[in-house]
N, CA, C and O atoms as a GROMACS GRO file, in nm:
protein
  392
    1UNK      N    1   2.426   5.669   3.313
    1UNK     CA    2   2.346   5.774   3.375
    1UNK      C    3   2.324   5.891   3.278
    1UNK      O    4   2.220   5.956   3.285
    2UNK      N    5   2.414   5.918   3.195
    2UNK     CA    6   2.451   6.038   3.098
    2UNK      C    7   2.309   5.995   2.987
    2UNK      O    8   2.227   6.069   2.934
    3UNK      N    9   2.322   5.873   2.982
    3UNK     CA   10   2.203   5.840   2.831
    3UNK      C   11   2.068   5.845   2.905
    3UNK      O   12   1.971   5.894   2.848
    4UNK      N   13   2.057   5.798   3.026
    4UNK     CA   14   1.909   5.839   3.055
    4UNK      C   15   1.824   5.981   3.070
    4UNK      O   16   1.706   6.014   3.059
    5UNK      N   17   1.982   6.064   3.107
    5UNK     CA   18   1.946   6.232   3.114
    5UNK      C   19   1.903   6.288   3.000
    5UNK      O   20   1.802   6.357   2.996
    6UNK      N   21   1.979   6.261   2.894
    6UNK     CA   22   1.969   6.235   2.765
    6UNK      C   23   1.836   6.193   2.695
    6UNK      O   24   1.771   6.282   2.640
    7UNK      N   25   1.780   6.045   2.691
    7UNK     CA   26   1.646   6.032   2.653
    7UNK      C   27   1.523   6.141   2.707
    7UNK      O   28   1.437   6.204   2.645
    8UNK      N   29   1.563   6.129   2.878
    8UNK     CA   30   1.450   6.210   2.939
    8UNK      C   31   1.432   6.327   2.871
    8UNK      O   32   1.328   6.339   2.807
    9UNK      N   33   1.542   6.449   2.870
    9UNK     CA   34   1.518   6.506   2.764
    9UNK      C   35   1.508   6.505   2.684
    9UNK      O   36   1.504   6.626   2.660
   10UNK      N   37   1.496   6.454   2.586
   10UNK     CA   38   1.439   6.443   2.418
   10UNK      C   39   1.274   6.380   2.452
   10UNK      O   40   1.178   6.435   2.398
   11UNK      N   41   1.251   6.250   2.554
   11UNK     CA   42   1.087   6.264   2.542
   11UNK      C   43   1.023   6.413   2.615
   11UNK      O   44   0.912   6.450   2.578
   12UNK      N   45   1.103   6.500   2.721
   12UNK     CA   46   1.041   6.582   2.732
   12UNK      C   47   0.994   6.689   2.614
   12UNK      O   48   0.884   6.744   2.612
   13UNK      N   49   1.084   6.706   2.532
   13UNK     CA   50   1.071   6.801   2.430
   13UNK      C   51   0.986   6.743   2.309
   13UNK      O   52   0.914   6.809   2.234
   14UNK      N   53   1.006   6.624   2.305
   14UNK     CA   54   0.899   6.565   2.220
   14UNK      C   55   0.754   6.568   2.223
   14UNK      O   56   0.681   6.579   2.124
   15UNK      N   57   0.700   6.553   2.410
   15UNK     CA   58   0.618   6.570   2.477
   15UNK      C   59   0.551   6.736   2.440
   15UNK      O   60   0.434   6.769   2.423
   16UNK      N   61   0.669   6.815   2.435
   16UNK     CA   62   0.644   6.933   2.473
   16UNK      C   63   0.545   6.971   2.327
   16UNK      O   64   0.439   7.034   2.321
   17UNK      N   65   0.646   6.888   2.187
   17UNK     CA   66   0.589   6.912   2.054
   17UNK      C   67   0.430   6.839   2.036
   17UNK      O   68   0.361   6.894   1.949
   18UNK      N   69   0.366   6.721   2.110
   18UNK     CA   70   0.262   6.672   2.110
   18UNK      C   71   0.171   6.769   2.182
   18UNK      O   72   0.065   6.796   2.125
   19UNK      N   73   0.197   6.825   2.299
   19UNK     CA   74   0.140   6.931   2.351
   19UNK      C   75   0.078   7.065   2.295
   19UNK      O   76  -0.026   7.122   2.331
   20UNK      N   77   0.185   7.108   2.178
   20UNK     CA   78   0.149   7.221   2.078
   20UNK      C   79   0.129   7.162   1.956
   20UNK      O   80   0.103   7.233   1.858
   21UNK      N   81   0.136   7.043   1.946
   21UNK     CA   82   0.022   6.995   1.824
   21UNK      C   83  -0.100   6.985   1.856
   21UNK      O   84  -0.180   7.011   1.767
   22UNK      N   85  -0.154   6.946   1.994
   22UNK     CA   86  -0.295   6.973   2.014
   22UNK      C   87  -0.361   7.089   2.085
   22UNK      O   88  -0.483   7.104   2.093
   23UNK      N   89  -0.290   7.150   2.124
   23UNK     CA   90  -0.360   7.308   2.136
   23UNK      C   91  -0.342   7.382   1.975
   23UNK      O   92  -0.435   7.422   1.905
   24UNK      N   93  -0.245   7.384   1.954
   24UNK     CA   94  -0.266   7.466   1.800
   24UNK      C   95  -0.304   7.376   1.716
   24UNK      O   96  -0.213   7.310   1.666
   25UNK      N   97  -0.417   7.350   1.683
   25UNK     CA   98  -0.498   7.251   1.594
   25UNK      C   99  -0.556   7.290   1.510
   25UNK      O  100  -0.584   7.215   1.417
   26UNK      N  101  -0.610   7.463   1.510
   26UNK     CA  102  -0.687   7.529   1.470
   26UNK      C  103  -0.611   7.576   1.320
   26UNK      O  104  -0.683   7.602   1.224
   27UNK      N  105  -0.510   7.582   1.313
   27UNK     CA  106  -0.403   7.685   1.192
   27UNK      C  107  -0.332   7.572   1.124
   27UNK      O  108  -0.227   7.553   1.185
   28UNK      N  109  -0.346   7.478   1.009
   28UNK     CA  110  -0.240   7.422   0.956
   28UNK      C  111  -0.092   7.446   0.948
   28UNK      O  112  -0.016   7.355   0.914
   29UNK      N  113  -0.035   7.600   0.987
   29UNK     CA  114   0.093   7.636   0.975
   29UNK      C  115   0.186   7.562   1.108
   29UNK      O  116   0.301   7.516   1.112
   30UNK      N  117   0.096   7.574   1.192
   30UNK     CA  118   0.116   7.558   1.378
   30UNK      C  119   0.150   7.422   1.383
   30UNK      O  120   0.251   7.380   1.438
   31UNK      N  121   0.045   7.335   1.311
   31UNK     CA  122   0.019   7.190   1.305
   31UNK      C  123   0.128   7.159   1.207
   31UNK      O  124   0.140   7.038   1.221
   32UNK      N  125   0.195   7.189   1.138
   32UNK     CA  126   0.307   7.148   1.042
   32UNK      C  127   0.429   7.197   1.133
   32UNK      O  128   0.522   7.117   1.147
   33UNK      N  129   0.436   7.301   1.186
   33UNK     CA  130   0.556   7.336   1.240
   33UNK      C  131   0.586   7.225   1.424
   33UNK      O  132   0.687   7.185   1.482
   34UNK      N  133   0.447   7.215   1.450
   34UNK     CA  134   0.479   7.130   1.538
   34UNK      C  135   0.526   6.968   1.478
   34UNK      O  136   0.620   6.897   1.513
   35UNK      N  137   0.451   6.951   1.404
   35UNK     CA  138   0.548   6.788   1.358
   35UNK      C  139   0.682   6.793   1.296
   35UNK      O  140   0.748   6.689   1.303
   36UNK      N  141   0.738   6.902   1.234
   36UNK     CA  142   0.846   6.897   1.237
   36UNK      C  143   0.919   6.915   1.347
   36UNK      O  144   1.016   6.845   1.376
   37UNK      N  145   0.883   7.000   1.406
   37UNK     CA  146   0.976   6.975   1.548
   37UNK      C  147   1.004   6.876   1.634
   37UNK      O  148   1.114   6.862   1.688
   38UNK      N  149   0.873   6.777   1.655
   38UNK     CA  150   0.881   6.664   1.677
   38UNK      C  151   0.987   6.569   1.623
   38UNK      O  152   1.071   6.515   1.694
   39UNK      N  153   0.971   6.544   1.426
   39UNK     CA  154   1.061   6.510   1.369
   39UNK      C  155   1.224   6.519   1.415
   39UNK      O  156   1.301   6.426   1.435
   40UNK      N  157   1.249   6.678   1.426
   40UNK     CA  158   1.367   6.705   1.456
   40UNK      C  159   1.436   6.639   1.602
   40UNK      O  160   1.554   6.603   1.606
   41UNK      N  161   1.337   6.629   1.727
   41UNK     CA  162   1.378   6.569   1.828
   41UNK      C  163   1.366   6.426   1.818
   41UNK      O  164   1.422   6.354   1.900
   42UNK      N  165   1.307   6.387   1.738
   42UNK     CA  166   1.311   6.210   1.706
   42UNK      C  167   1.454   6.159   1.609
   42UNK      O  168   1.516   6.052   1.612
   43UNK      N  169   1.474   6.272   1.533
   43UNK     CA  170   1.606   6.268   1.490
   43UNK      C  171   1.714   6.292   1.556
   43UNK      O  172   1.820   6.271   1.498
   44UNK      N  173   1.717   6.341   1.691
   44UNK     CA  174   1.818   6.364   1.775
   44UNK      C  175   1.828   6.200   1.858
   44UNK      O  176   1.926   6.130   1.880
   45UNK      N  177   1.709   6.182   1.884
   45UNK     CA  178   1.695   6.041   1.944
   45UNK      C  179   1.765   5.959   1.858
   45UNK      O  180   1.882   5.950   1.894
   46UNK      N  181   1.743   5.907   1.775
   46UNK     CA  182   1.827   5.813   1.674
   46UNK      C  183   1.926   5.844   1.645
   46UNK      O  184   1.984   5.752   1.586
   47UNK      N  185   1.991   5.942   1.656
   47UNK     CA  186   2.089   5.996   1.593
   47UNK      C  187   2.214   5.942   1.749
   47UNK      O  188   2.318   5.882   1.725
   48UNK      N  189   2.170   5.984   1.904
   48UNK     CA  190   2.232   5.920   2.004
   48UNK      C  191   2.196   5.763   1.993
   48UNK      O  192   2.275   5.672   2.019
   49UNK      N  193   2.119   5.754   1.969
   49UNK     CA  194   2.086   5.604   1.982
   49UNK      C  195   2.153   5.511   1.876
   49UNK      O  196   2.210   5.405   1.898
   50UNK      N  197   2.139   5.558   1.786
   50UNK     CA  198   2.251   5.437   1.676
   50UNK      C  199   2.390   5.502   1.675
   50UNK      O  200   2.484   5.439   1.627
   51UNK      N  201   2.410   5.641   1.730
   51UNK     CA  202   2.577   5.645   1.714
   51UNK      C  203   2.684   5.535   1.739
   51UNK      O  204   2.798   5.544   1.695
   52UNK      N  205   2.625   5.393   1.838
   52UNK     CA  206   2.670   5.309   1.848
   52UNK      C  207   2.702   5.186   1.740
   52UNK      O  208   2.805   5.132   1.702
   53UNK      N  209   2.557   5.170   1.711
   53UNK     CA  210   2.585   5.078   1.558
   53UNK      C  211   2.648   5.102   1.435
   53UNK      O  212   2.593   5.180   1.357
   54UNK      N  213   2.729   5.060   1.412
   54UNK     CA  214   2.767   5.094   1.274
   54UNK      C  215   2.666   5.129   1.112
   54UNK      O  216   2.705   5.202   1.020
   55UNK      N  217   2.583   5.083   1.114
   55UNK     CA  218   2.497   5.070   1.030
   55UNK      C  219   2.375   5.186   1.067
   55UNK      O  220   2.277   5.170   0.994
   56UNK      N  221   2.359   5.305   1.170
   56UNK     CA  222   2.334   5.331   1.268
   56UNK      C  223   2.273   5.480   1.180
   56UNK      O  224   2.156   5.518   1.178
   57UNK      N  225   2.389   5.542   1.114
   57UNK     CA  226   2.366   5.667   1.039
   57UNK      C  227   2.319   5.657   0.858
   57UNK      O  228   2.287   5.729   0.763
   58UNK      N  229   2.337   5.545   0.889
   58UNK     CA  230   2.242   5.488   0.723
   58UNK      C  231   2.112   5.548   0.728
   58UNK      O  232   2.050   5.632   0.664
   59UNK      N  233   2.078   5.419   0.907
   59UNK     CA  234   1.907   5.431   0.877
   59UNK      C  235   1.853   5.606   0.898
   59UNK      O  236   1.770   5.657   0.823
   60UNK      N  237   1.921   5.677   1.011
   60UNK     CA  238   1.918   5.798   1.024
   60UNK      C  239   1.903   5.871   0.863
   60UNK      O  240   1.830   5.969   0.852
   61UNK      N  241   1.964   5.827   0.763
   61UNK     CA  242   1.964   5.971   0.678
   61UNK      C  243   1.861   5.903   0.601
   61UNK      O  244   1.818   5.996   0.532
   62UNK      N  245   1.775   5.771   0.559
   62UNK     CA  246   1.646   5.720   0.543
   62UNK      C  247   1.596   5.778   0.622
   62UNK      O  248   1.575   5.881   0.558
   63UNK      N  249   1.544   5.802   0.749
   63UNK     CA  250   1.483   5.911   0.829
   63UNK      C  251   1.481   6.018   0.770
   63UNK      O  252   1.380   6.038   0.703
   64UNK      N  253   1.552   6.090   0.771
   64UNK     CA  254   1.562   6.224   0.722
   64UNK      C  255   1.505   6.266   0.546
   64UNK      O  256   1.459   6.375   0.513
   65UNK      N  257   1.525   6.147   0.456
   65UNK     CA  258   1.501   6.174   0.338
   65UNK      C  259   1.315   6.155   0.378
   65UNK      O  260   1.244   6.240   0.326
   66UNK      N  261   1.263   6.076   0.443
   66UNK     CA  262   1.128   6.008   0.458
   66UNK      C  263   1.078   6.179   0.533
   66UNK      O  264   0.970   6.229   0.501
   67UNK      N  265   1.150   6.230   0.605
   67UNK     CA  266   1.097   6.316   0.737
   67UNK      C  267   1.059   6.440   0.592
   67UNK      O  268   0.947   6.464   0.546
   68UNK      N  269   1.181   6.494   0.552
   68UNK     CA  270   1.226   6.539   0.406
   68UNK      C  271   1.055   6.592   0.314
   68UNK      O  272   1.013   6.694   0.259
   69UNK      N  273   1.006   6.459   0.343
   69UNK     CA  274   0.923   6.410   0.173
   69UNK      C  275   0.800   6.450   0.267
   69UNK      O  276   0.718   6.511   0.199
   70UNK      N  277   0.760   6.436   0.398
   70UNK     CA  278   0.643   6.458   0.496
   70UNK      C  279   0.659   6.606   0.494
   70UNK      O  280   0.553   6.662   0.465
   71UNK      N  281   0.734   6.665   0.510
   71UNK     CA  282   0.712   6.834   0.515
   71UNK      C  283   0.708   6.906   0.365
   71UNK      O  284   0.661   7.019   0.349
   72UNK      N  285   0.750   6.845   0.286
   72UNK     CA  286   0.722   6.857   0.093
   72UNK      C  287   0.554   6.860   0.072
   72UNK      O  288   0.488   6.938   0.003
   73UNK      N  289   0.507   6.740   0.161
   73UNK     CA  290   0.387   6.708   0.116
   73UNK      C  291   0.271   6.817   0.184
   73UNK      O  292   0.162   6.846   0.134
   74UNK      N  293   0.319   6.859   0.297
   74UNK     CA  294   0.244   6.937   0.421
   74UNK      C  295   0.280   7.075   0.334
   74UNK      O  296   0.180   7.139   0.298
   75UNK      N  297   0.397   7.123   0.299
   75UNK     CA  298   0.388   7.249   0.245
   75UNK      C  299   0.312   7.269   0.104
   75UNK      O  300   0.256   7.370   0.062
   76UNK      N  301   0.328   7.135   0.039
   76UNK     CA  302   0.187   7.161  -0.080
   76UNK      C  303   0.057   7.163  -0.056
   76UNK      O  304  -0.030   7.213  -0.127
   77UNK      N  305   0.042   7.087   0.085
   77UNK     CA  306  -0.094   7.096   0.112
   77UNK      C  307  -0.141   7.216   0.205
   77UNK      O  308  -0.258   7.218   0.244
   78UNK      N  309  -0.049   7.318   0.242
   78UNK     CA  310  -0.066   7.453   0.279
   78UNK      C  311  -0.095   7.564   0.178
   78UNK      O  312  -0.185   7.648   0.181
   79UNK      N  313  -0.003   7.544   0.094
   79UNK     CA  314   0.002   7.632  -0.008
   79UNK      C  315  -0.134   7.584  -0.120
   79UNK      O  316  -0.197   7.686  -0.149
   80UNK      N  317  -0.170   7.507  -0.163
   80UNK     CA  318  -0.328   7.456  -0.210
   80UNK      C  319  -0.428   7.523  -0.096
   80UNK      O  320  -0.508   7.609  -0.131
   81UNK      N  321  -0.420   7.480   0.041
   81UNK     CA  322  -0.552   7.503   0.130
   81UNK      C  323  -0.525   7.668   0.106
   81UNK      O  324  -0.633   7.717   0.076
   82UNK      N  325  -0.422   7.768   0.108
   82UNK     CA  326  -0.442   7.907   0.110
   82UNK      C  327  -0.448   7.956  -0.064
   82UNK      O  328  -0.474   8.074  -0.084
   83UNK      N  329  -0.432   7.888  -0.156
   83UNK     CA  330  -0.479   7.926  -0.270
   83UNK      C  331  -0.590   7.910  -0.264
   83UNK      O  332  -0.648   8.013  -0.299
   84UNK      N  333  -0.684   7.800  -0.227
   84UNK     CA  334  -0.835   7.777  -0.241
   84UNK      C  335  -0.927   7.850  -0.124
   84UNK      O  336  -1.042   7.880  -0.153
   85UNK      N  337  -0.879   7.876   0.001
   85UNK     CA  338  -0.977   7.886   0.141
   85UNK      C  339  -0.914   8.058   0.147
   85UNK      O  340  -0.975   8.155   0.194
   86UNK      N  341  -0.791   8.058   0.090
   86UNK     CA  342  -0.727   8.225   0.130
   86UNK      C  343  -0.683   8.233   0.287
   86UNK      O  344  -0.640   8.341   0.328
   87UNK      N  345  -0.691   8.130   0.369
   87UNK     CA  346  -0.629   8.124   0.509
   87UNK      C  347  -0.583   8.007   0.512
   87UNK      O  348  -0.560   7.941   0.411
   88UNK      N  349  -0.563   7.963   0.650
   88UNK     CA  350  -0.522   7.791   0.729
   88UNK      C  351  -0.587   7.749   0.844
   88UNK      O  352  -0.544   7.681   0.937
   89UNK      N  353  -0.726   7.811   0.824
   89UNK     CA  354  -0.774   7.741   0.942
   89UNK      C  355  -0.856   7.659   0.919
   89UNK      O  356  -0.925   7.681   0.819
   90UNK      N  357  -0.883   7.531   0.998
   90UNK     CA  358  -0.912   7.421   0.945
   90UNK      C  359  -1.105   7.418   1.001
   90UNK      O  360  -1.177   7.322   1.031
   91UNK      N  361  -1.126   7.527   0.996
   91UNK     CA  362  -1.267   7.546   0.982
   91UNK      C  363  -1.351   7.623   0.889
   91UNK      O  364  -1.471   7.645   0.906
   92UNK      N  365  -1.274   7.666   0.782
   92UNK     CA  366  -1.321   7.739   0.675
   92UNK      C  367  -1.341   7.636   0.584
   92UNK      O  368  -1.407   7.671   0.486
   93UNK      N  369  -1.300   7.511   0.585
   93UNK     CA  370  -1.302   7.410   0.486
   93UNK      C  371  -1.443   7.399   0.423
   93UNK      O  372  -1.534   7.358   0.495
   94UNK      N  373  -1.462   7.428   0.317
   94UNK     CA  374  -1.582   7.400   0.235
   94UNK      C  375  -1.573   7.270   0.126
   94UNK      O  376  -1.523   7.286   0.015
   95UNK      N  377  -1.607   7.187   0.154
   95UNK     CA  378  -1.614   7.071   0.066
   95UNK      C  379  -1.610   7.117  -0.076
   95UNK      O  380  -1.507   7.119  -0.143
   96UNK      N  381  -1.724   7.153  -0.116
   96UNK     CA  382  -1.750   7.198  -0.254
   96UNK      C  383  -1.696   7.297  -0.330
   96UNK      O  384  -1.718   7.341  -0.444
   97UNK      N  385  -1.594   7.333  -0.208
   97UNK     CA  386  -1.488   7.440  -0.314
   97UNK      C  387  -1.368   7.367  -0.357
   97UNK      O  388  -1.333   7.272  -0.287
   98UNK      N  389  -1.288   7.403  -0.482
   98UNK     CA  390  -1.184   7.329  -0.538
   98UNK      C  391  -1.215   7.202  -0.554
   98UNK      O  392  -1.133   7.124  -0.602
   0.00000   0.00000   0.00000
């Protein structure tokens, strides 16, 4: 009973992070901070979920190095879009600049 209370909350909060990934759509900062958060509650999920398997916290910290390398890539591609556009909103995008 304890693990279903458990999942329910983590898809609620997960839910909650898909929710403010598509209302804040407009600001790349919003849209990065919501998938990590996501990340972070998907890492809570696995993290109860293989505490059982032995082999369980391996795949977890492959998660984490992979999750790791997705927010590396999102913060270079923030820091480029506000060197070139001077904001993060994903309607200033001009093709022909940079």
């Amino acid at each position: 009973m304890v693990m279903n209370v458990n999942v329910i909350l983590f898809m609620c909060f997960f839910f909650s992070g898909i929710w403010l990934f598509c209302s804040k759509r407009k600001h790349l900062l919003l849209v990065l901070l919501s998938l990590e958060y996501m990340v972070l509650w998907i890492f809570g999920m696995l993290v109860c979920y293989f505490s059982s398997i032995d082999y369980g916290l391996y795949f977890t910290m492959i998660y984490l190095v992979f999750s790791v390398c997705e927010g590396a890539l999102g913060l270079g591609i923030l820091v480029k879009m506000v060197r070139c556009y001077g904001n993060d909103y994903f309607q200033s995008f001009i093709i022909l600049r940079c």
